[in-house]
C-alpha positions as CSV (number, residue, x, y, z in Angstrom):
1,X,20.8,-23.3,-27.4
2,X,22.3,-21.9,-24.5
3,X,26.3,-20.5,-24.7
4,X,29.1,-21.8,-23.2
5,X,28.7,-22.9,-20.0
6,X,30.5,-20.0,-17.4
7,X,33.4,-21.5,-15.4
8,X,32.2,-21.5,-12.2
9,X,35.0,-19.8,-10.6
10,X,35.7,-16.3,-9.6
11,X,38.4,-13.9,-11.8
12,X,40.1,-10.6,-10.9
13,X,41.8,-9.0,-14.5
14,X,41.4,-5.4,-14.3
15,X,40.4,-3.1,-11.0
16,X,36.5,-3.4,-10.4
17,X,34.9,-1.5,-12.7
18,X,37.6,-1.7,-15.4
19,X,38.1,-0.1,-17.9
20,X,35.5,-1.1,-20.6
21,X,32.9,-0.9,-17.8
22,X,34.1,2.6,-17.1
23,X,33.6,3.5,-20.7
24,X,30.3,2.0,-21.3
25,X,29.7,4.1,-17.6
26,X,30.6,7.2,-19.4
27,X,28.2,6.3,-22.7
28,X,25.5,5.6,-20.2
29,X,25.5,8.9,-18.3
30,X,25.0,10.4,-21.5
31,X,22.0,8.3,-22.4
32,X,20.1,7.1,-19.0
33,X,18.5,9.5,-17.1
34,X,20.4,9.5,-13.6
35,X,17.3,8.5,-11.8
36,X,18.4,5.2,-12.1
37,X,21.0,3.8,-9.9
38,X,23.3,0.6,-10.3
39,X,24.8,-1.1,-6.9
40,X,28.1,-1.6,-9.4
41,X,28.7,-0.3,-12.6
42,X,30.1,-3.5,-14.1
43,X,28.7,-4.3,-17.2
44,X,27.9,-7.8,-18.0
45,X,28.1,-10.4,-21.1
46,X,27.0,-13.6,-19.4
47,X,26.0,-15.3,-16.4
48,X,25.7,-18.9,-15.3
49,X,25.5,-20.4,-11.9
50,X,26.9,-18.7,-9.0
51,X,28.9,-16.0,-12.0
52,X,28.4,-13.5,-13.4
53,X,31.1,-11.9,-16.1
54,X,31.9,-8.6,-17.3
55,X,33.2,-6.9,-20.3
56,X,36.7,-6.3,-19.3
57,X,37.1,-10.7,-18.1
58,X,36.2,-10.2,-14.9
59,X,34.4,-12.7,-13.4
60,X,32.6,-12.0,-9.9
61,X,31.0,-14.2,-7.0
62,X,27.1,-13.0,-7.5
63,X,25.6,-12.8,-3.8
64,X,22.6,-10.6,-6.0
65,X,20.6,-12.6,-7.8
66,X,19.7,-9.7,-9.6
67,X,18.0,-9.0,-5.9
68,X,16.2,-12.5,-6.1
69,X,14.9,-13.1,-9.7
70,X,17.4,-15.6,-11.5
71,X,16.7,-17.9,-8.3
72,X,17.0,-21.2,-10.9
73,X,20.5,-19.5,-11.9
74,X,21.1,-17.0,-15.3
75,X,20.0,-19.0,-18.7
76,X,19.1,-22.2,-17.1
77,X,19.5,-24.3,-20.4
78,X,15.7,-25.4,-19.7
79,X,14.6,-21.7,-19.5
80,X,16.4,-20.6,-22.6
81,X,15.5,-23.6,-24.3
82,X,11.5,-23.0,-23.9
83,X,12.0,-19.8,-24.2
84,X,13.4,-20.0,-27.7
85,X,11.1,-22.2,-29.1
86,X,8.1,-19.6,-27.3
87,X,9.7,-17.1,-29.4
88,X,10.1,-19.3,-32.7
89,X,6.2,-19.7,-32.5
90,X,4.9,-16.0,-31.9
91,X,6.4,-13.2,-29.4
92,X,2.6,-11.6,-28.3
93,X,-0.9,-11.8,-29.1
94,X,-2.3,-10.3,-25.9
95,X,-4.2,-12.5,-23.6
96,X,-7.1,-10.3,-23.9
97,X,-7.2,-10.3,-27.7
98,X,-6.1,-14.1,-28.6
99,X,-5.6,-16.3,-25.5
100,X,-2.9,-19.3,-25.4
101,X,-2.5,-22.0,-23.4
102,X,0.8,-21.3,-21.7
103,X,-1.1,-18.4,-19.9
104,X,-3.2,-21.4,-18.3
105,X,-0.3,-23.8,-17.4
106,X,1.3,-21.2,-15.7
107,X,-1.8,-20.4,-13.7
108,X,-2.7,-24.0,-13.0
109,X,0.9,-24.6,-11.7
110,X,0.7,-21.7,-9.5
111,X,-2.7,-22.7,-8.1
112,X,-1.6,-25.7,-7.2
113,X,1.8,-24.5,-5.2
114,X,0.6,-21.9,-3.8
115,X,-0.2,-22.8,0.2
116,X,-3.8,-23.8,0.5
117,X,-6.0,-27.1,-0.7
118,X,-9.2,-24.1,-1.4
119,X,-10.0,-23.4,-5.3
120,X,-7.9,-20.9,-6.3
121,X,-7.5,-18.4,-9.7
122,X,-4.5,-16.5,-10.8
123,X,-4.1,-13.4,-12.8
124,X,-0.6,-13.0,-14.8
125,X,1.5,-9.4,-15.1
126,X,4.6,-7.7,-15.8
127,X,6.4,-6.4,-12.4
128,X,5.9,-6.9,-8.5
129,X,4.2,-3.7,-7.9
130,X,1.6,-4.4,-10.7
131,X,0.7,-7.8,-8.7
132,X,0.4,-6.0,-4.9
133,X,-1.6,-3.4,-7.2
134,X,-3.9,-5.8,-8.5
135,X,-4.3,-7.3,-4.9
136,X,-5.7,-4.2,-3.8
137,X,-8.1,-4.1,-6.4
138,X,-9.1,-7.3,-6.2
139,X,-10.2,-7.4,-2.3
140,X,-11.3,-3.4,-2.4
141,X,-13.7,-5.4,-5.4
142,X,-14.5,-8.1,-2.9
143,X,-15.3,-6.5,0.4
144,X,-16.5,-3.2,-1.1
145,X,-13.9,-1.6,1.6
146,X,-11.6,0.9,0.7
147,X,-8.5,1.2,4.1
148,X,-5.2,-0.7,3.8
149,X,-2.6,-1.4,6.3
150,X,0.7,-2.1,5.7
151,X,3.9,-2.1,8.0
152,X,6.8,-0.3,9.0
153,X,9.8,-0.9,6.7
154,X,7.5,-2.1,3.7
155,X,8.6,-2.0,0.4
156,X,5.8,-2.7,-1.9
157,X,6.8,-1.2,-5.4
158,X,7.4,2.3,-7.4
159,X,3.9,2.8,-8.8
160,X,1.9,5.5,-7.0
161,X,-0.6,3.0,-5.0
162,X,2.9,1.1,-4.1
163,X,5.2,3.9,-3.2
164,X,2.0,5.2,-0.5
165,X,1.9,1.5,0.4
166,X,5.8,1.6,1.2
167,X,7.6,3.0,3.7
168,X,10.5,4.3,2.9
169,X,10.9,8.2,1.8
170,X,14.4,8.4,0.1
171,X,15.1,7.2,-2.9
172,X,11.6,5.4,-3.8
173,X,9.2,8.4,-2.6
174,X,10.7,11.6,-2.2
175,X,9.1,14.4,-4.4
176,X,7.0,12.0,-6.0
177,X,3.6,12.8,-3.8
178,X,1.0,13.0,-3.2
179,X,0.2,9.4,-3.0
180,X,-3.2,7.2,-2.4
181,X,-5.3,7.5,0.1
182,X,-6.9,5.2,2.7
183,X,-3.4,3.6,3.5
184,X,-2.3,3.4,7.1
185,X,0.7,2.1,8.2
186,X,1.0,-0.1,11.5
187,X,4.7,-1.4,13.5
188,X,6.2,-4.2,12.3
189,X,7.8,-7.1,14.7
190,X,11.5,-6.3,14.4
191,X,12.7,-7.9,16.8
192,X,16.2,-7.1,16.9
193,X,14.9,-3.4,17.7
194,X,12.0,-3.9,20.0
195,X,11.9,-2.0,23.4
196,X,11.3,-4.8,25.7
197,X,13.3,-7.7,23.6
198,X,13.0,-10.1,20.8
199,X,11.1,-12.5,23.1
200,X,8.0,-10.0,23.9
201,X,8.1,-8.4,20.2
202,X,5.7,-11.5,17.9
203,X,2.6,-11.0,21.0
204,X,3.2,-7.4,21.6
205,X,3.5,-6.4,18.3
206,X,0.1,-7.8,16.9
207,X,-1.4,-6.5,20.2
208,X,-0.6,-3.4,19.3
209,X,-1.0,-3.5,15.7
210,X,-4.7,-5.0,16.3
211,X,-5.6,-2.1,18.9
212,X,-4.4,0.3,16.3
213,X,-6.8,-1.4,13.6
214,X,-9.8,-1.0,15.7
215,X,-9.5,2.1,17.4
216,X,-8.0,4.2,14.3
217,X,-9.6,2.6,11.3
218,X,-12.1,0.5,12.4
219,X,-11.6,-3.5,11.1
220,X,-15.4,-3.1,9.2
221,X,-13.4,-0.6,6.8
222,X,-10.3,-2.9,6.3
223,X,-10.0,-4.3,2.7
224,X,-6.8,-5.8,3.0
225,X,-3.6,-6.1,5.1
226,X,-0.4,-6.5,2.9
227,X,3.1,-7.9,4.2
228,X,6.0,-9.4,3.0
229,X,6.2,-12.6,5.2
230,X,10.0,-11.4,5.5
231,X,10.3,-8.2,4.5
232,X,13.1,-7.3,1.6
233,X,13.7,-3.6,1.1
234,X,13.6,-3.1,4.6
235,X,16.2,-5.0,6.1
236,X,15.5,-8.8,5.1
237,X,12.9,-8.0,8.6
238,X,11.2,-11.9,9.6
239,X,8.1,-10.8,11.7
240,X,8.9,-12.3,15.6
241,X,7.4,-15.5,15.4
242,X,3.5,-15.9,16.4
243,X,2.9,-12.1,14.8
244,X,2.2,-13.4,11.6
245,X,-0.6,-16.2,12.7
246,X,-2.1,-13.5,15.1
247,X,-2.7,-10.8,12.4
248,X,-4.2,-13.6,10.0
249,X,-6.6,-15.2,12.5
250,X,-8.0,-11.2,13.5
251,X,-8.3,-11.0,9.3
252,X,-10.2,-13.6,9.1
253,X,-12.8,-12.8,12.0
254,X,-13.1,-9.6,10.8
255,X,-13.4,-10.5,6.8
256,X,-10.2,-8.5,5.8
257,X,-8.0,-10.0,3.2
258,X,-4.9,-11.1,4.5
259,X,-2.5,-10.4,1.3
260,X,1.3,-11.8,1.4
261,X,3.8,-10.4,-0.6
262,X,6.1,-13.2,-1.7
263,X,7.9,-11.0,-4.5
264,X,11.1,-11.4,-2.9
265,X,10.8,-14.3,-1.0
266,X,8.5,-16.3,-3.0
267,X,10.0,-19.7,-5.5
268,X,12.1,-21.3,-3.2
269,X,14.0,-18.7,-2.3
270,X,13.8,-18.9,1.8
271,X,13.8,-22.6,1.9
272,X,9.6,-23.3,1.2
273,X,8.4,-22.4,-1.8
274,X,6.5,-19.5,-0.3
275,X,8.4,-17.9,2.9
276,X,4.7,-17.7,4.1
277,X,4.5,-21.1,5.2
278,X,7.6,-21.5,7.5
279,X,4.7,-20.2,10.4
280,X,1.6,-22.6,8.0
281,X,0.0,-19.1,6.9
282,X,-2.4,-19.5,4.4
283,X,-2.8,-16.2,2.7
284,X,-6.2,-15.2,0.6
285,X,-4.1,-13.3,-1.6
286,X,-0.2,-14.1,-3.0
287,X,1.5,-11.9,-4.7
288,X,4.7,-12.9,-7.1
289,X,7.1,-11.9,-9.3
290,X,11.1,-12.5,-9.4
291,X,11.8,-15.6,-9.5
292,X,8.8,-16.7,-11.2
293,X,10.7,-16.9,-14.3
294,X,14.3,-17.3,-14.1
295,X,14.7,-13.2,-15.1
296,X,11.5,-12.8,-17.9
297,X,9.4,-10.1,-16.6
298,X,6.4,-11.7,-15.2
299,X,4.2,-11.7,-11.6
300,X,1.3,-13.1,-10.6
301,X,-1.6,-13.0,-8.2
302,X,-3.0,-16.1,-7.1
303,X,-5.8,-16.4,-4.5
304,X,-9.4,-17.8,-3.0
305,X,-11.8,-18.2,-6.2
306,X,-14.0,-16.3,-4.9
307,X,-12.1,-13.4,-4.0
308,X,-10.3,-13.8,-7.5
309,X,-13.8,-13.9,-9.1
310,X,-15.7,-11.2,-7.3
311,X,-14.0,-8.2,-9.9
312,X,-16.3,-8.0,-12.9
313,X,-15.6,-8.7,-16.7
314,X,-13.1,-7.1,-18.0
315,X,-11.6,-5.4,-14.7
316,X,-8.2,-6.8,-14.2
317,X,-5.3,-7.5,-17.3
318,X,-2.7,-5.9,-19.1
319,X,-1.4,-5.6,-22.9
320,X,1.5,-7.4,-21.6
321,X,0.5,-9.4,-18.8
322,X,1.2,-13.1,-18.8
323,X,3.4,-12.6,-22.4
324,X,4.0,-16.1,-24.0
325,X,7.8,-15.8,-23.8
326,X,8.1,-15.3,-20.0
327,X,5.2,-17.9,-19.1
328,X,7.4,-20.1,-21.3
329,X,10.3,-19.4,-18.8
330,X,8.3,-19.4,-15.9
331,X,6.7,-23.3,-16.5
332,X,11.0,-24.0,-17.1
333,X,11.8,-22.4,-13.7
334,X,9.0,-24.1,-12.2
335,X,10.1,-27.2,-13.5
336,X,13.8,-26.6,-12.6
337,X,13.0,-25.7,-9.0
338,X,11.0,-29.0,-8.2
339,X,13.1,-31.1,-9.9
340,X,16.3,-29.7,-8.9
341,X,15.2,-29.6,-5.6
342,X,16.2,-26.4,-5.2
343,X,13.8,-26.0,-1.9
344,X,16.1,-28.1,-0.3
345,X,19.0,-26.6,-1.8
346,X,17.9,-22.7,-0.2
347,X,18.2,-24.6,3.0
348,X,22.1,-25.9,3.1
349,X,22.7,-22.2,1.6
350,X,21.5,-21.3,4.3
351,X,22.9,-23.4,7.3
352,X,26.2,-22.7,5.9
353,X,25.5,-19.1,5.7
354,X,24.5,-18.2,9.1
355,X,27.1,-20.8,10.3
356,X,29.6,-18.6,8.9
357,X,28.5,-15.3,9.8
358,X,27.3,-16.4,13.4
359,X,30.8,-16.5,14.1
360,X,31.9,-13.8,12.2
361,X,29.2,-12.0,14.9
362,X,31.3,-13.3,17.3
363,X,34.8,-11.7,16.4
364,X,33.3,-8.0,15.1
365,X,30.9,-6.4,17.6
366,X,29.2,-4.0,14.4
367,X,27.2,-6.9,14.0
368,X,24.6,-6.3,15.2
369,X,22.0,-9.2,14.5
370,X,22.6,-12.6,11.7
371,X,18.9,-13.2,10.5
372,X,17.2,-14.6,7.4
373,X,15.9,-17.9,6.3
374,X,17.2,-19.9,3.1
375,X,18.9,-17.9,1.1
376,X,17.5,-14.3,2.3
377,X,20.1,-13.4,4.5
378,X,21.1,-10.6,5.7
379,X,23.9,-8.7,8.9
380,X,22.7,-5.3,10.3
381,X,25.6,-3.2,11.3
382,X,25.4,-1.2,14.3
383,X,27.2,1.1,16.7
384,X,28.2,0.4,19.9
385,X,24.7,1.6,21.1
386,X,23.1,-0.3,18.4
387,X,22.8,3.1,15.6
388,X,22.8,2.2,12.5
389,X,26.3,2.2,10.9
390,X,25.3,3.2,7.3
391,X,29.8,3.8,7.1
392,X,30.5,0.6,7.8
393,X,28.6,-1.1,5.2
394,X,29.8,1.0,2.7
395,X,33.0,0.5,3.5
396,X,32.3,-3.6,3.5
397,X,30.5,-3.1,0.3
398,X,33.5,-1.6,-1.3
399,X,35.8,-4.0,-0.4
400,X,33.4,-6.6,-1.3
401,X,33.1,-5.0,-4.7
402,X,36.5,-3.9,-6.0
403,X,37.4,-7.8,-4.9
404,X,34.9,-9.7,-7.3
405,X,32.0,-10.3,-4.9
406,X,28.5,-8.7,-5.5
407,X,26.7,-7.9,-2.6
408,X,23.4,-5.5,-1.7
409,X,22.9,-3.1,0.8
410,X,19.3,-2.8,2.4
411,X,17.6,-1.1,4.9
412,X,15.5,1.4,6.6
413,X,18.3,2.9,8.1
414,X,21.0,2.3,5.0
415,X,22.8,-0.4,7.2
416,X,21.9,-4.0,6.7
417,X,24.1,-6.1,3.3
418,X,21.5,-8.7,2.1
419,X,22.6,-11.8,0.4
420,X,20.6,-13.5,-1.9
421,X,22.6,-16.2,-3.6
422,X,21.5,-17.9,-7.0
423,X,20.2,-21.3,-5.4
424,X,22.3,-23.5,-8.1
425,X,25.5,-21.5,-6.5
426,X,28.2,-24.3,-5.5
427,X,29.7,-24.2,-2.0
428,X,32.8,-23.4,-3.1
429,X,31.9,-20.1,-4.2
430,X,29.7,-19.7,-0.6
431,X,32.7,-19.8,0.9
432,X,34.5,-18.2,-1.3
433,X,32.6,-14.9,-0.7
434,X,31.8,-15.5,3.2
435,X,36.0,-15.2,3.1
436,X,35.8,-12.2,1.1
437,X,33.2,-10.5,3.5
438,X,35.4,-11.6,6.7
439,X,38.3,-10.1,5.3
440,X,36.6,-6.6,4.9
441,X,35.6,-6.9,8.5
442,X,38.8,-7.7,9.6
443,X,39.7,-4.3,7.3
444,X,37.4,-2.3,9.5
């Protein structure tokens, strides 16, 4: 049964953190190893809808998501509910050991919603950079090539084949080398920095990214090429439009394995169920994790049969992987997302979103560019001369914070806030926080 349901409305008690949230901070310091960070040191009892409450009766506007997982909202009475019974039954028997058949329903369901009508397998696993891992197995396995490319402003994951696979140093990389080999990085279509404008950056960019391909690595040695159809980490980044369809058709002429990483943008979250097919890109490879299971730790990766099938016996799993609890919560979420329509739901968010900050563009010159699909959205805050203005946004975030909204920063260049609103969040509480984040502009 799931707890009382959270008032969906946002509370200010105590200064942000307060005071039992600065206690537990001081408990934790002395426990957790500094290495890992937390965007706000509030500490939480429950969550529900567009909520999220802490210990000292605060109750904050969450524009986090916990960065995109509890897209179906926190303890979705469906998710806990399966989940529950899941655990009633028996917590873990390994896959590999004694297989069960929510491991298959949750590899049939994402077979069939994934884009593509080819045969398809799936593999289950525990994090996001332990599916784009596996990817790289899989097609290494299936071309018997070793190279591959990945983009400017990646973010991938915090294993060692994912942290040489992304492309920011500080914090995910720094002092933590020497990484995998065979990985070469290419530009990416921002188009909101490209030297001769938006308009020239999708054809240009794949021109170049193409030439690179063949002249530096040679497309006979390419296993794959891995992208976030939007990318997260780096600055909520859509590739300029035709970019994306260009770099797939040169895969496919040239047998490379085109994978998409759908992590972050995958279940709804961009308004599709895969952010992949706003430009009809079929991927050979999907990666996904988040949202798959409204906040259970589970990913996937889901792809051409034959690709899928190529790696031998035994090659690909995990103690873990696929554990009967989260594919529990993951056939609930699924569930929850096509009956609650919440595709359709990631698209108001987001009309009313850029609607909003548009004109908030219009009265506050630091921002710089309003992108994002669905509910990925994200402002870049520049200069006058378009520098990043990594002050700025800390200044917004801080107000942002201390008034009961919970907001992330992203980035390359430290200066983008990304907003990734559960998709059951009312419009009330849209607004609600879009008035917060005008005021700490109109504070700058």
């Amino acid at each position: 049964m799931a707890v009382t349901e959270v008032a969906q409305s946002r509370r200010v008690v105590t200064e942000i953190p307060g005071p039992k949230s600065r206690e537990l901070q001081e408990r934790r310091v002395a426990a957790v190893a500094k290495g890992v960070g937390s965007v706000l040191p509030v500490y939480v009892t429950r969550a529900g809808g567009g909520i999220v409450e802490d210990v000292d009766g605060n109750a904050l506007i969450d524009f986090g998501s916990g960065i995109a997982v509890t897209n179906v909202g926190n303890a979705d009475p469906r998710v806990v509910e399966r989940s529950a019974e899941q655990l009633g039954r028996f917590t873990h028997t390994c896959f590999m050991v004694n297989p069960y058949e929510a491991y298959v329903d949750v590899c049939e369901a994402l077979n069939r919603i994934t884009p593509g009508d080819h045969e398809k397998r799936s593999i289950l696993l525990n994090s996001g950079a332990e599916a784009v891992e596996n990817a790289v197995k899989i097609a290494r396995s299936a071309t018997g090539r070793q190279a591959v490319v990945v983009f400017d402003h990646a973010y991938h994951g915090r294993t060692n084949l994912t942290m040489g696979l992304t492309a920011k140093n500080m914090p995910y990389k720094q002092g933590f080398g020497p990484f995998a080999g065979e990985i070469h990085r290419m530009p990416m279509a921002y188009a909101y920095r490209w030297p001769t404008g938006p308009e020239n950056c999708g054809p240009e960019a794949a021109a170049m990214v193409i030439d690179q391909i063949t002249k530096q690595i040679g497309a006979d040695n390419v296993a794959a090429v891995v992208i976030e159809p939007i990318q997260g980490e780096g600055g909520f980044i859509e590739p300029a439009p035709g970019f994306l369809p260009a770099v797939v058709e040169f895969c496919r002429a040239n047998g490379i394995v085109f994978v998409a990483d759908e992590v972050q943008t995958g279940f709804a979250r961009t308004g599709q169920m895969f952010a992949c097919e706003h430009e009809g890109i079929v991927p050979d490879l999907i990666t996904t994790a988040k949202g798959i299971a409204g906040g259970l730790p589970l990913a996937a990766v889901t792809g051409r049969a034959e690709l899928m099938d190529a790696v031998h016996g035994g090659g690909l799993g995990g103690t873990y992987g696929g554990n009967p609890t989260a594919c529990a919560a993951a056939l609930a979420s699924l569930e929850a997302i096509e009956s609650d329509d919440l595709v359709g739901r990631a698209r108001e968010i987001g009309d009313l979103m850029l609607g909003r900050l548009r004109k908030l563009a219009e009265e506050h010159p630091v921002i710089g560019d309003v992108r994002g699909r669905g509910a990925m959205i994200a402002i870049e805050l520049v200069k006058e001369d378009k520098t990043p203005d990594a002050e700025a946004l800390g200044k917004v975030l801080s107000y942002c914070h201390s008034q009961g909204l919970i907001l992330l920063s992203a980035g390359t260049y430290g200066n983008v806030i990304r907003m990734l609103p559960p998709l059951v969040i009312g419009d009330d509480l849209l607004n609600e926080g879009l008035d917060i984040l005008a005021e700490a502009f109109a504070r700058l």
